[in-house]
ChimeraX commands (.cxc) that place a marker at each C-alpha (Angstrom):
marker #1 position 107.54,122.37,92.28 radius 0.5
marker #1 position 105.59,125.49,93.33 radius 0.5
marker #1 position 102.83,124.76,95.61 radius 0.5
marker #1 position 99.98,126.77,97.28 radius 0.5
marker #1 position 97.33,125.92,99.54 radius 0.5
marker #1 position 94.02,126.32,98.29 radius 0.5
marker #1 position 92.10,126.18,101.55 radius 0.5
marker #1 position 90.51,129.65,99.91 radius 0.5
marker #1 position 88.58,128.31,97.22 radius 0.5
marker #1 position 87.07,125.46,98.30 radius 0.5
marker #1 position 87.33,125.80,102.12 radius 0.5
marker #1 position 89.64,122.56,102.86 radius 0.5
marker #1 position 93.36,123.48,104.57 radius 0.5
marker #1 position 93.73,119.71,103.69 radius 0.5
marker #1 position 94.24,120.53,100.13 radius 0.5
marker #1 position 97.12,122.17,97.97 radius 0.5
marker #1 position 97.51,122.79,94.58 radius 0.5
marker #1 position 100.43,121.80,92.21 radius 0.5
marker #1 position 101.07,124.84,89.94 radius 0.5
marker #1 position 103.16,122.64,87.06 radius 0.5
marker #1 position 100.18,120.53,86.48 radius 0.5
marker #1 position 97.68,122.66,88.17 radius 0.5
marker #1 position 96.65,119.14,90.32 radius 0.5
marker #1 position 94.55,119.44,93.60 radius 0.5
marker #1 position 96.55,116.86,96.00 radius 0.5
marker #1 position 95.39,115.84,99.56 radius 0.5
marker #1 position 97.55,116.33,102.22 radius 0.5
marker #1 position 95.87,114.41,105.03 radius 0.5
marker #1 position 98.37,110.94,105.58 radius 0.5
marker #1 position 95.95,109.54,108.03 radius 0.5
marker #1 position 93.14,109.87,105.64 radius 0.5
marker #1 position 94.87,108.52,102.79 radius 0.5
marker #1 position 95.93,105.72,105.37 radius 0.5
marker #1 position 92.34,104.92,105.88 radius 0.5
marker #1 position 91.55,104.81,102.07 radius 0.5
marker #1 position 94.21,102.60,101.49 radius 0.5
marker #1 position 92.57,100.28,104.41 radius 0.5
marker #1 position 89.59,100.52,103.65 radius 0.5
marker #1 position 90.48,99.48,100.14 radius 0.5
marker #1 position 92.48,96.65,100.70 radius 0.5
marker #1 position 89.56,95.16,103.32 radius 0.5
marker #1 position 87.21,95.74,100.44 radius 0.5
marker #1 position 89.64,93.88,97.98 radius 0.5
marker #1 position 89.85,91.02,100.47 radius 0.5
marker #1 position 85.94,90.78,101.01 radius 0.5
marker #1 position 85.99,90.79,97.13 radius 0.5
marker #1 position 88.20,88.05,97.03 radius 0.5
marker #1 position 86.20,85.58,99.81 radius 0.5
marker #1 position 82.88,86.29,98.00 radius 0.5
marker #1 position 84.61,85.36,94.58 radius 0.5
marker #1 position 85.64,82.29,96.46 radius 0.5
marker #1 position 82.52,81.24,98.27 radius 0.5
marker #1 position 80.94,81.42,95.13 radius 0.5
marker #1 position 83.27,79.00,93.38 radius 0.5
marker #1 position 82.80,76.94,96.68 radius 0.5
marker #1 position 79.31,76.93,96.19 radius 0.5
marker #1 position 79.55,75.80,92.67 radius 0.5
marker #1 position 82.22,72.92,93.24 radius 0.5
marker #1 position 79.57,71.55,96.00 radius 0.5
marker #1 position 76.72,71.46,93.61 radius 0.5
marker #1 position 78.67,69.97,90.68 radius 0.5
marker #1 position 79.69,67.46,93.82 radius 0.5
marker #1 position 76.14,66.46,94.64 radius 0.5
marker #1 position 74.97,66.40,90.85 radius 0.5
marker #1 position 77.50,63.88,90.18 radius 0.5
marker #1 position 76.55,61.95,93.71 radius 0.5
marker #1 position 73.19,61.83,92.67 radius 0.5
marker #1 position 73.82,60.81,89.19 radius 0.5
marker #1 position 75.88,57.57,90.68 radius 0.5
marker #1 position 73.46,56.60,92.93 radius 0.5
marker #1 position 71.06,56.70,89.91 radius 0.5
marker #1 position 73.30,54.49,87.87 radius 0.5
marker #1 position 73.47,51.89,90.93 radius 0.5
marker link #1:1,2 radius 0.2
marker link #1:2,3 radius 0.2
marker link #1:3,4 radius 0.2
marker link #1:4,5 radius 0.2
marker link #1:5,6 radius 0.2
marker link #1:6,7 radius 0.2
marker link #1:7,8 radius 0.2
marker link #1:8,9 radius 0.2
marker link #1:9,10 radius 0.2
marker link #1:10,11 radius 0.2
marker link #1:11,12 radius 0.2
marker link #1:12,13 radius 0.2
marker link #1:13,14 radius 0.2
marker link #1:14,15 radius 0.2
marker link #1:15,16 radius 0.2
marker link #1:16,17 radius 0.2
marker link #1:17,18 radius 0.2
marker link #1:18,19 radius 0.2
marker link #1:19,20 radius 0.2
marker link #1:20,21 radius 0.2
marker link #1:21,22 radius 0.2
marker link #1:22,23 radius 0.2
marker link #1:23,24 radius 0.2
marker link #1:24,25 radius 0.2
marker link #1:25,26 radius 0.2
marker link #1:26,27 radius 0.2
marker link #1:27,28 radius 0.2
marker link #1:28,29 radius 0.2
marker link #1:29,30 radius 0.2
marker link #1:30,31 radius 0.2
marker link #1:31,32 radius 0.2
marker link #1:32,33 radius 0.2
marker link #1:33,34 radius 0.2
marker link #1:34,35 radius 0.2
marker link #1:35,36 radius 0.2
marker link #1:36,37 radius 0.2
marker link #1:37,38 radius 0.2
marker link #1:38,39 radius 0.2
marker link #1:39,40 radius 0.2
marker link #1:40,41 radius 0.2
marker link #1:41,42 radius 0.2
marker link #1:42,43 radius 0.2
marker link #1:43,44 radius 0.2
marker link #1:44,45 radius 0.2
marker link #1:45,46 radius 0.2
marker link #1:46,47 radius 0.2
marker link #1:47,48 radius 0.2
marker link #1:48,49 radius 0.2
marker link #1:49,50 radius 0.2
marker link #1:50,51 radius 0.2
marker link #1:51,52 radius 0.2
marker link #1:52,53 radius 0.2
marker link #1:53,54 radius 0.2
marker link #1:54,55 radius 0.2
marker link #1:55,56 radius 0.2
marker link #1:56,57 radius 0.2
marker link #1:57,58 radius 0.2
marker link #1:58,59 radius 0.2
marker link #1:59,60 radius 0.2
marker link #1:60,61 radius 0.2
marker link #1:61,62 radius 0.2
marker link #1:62,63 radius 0.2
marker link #1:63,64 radius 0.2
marker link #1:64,65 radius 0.2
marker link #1:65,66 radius 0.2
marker link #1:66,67 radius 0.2
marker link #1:67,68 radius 0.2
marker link #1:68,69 radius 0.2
marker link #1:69,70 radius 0.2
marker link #1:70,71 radius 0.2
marker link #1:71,72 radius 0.2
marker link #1:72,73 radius 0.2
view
């Protein structure tokens, strides 16, 4: 695979271009190491907000049904 950089064109030495598929690819690991990071923290908050909400939920349903049994008493 014939590569060249194409720091020229668009002023980033971070950047080369793939000439089979004509593909801009970053170079930069520790960049792509902090998207990946980044990501995955963002999945996680994702994941404990889902969860917090179904928390929520399950404690409301809880007290509805506590307050219909004290009703029924």
């Amino acid at each position: 695979m014939e590569k060249i950089k194409v720091a020229k064109i668009i002023d980033r030495p971070d950047l080369i271009r793939d000439m089979d598929s004509k593909a801009v690819l970053a170079t930069d690991l520790d960049r792509y190491q902090q998207h990946k990071q980044r990501k995955h923290f963002l999945k996680n908050v994702m994941n404990q907000s889902e969860e917090i909400e179904s928390l929520k939920q399950d404690v409301s349903e809880i007290k509805e049904m506590l307050s219909q049994l004290l009703k029924d008493k």
